[in-house]
C-alpha positions, 0 to 999 in steps of 0.5 A, spaced: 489 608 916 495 606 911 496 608 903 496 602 899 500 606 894 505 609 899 504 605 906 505 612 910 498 612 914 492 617 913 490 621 919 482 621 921 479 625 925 471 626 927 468 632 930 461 633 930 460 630 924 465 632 919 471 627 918 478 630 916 483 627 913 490 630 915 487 635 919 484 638 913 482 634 907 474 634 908 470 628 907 464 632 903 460 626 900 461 619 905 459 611 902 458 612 895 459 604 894 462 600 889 462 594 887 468 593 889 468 596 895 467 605 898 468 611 896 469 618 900 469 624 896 474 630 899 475 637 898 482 636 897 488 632 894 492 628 900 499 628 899 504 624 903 509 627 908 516 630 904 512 629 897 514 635 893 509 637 887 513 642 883 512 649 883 511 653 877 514 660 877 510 668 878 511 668 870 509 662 868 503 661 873 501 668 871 500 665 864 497 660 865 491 663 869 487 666 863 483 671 868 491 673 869 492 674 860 494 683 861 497 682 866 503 677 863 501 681 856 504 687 859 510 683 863 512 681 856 515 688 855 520 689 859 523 682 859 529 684 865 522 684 870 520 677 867 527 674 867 526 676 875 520 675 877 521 667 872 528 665 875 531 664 882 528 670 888 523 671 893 517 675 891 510 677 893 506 679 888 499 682 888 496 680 880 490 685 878 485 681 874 483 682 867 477 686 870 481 691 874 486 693 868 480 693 864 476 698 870 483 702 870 482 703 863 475 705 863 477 711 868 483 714 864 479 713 858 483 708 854 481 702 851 488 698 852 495 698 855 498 700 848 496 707 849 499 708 856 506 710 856 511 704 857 515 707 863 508 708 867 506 700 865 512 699 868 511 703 874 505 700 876 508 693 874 513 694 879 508 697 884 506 690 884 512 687 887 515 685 894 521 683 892 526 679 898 520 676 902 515 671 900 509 673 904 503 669 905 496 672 908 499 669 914 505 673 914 500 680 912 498 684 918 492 691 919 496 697 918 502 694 915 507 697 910 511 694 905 516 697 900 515 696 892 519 693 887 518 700 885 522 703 890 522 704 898 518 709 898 512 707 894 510 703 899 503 698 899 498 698 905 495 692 908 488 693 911 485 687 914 478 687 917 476 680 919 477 676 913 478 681 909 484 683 906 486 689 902 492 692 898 490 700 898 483 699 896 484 692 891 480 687 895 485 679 895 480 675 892 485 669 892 491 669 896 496 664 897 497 662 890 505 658 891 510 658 886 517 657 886 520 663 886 514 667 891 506 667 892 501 670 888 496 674 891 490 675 886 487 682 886 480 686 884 483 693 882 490 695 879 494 698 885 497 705 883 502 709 886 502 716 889 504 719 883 500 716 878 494 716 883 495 724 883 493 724 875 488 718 876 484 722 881 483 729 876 480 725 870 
């Protein structure tokens, strides 16, 4: 079938009775009729071939996503780590919820990141971060190991059973996030590198 608005032609695929558009916009509610004709409802925006939808950087998608609010709270002290992670780059990022700071707070008994000393935020912070590559779940395999913007040898641990995805002991909850300098992969639990785990553990 072909766009009124843009004249470029909609794929249509049946299988078994589901309806496709594109190869994976699904057809979720068919024939609502209107007095002027019918509609399908999907379960995702079509956009035509070389359409570009522009992207927003890792800060500004952080700071958008209110389940996302301590960890731009905590990126806003050190502003080199923003200017890098809202500029120009490649980069992966694995962003705790508001719940995993919250949990790691519980367990250091602390009740907000001021009373944690600034140079191990930012540790934890760059321990978040894959620079030079944007890695998609796709891009991910079980039992690999990345170096962190913390450093080469402060290194994240992939562990993927079936559908599940894990960073260290952090479930992915969301992957995939795109922005324009990188992807977001949202995580259920603060990753702490191996010198920080070492105090964590003695509480």
């Amino acid at each position: 079938v072909q766009s009124l608005l843009t004249g470029k032609s909609i794929a249509v695929s049946v299988s078994m009775g589901t309806v496709k558009l594109n190869g994976s916009s699904n057809v979720t509610l068919a024939d609502v009729d209107a007095t002027n004709g019918v509609v399908h409802i999907i379960d995702e925006v079509l956009i035509p071939a070389g359409f570009q939808l522009p992207k927003k950087s890792i800060v500004e998608l952080a700071s958008a996503t209110p389940n996302l609010s301590i960890l731009k709270d905590a990126l806003t002290k050190f502003p080199t780590l923003v200017s890098a992670l809202g500029g120009a780059g490649s980069f992966t990022v694995f962003a705790p919820t508001n719940e995993a700071f919250a949990a790691l707070l519980g367990v250091i008994g602390q009740t907000s990141l001021n009373d944690i000393p600034e140079s191990v935020i930012e540790r934890l912070l760059k321990y978040h971060v894959i620079a030079g590559a944007s890695l998609k779940s796709t891009d991910l395999t079980d039992g690999q190991m990345a170096a962190t913007l913390l450093s080469a040898q402060d290194k994240i641990t992939v562990d993927i059973n079936g559908s599940m995805v894990k960073i260290n002991n952090a479930n992915v909850t969301t992957a995939n996030v795109e922005a324009s300098n990188g992807v977001i992969h949202i995580v259920d639990a603060v990753l702490v590198p191996v010198l920080e785990l070492s105090i964590v553990n003695t509480i």
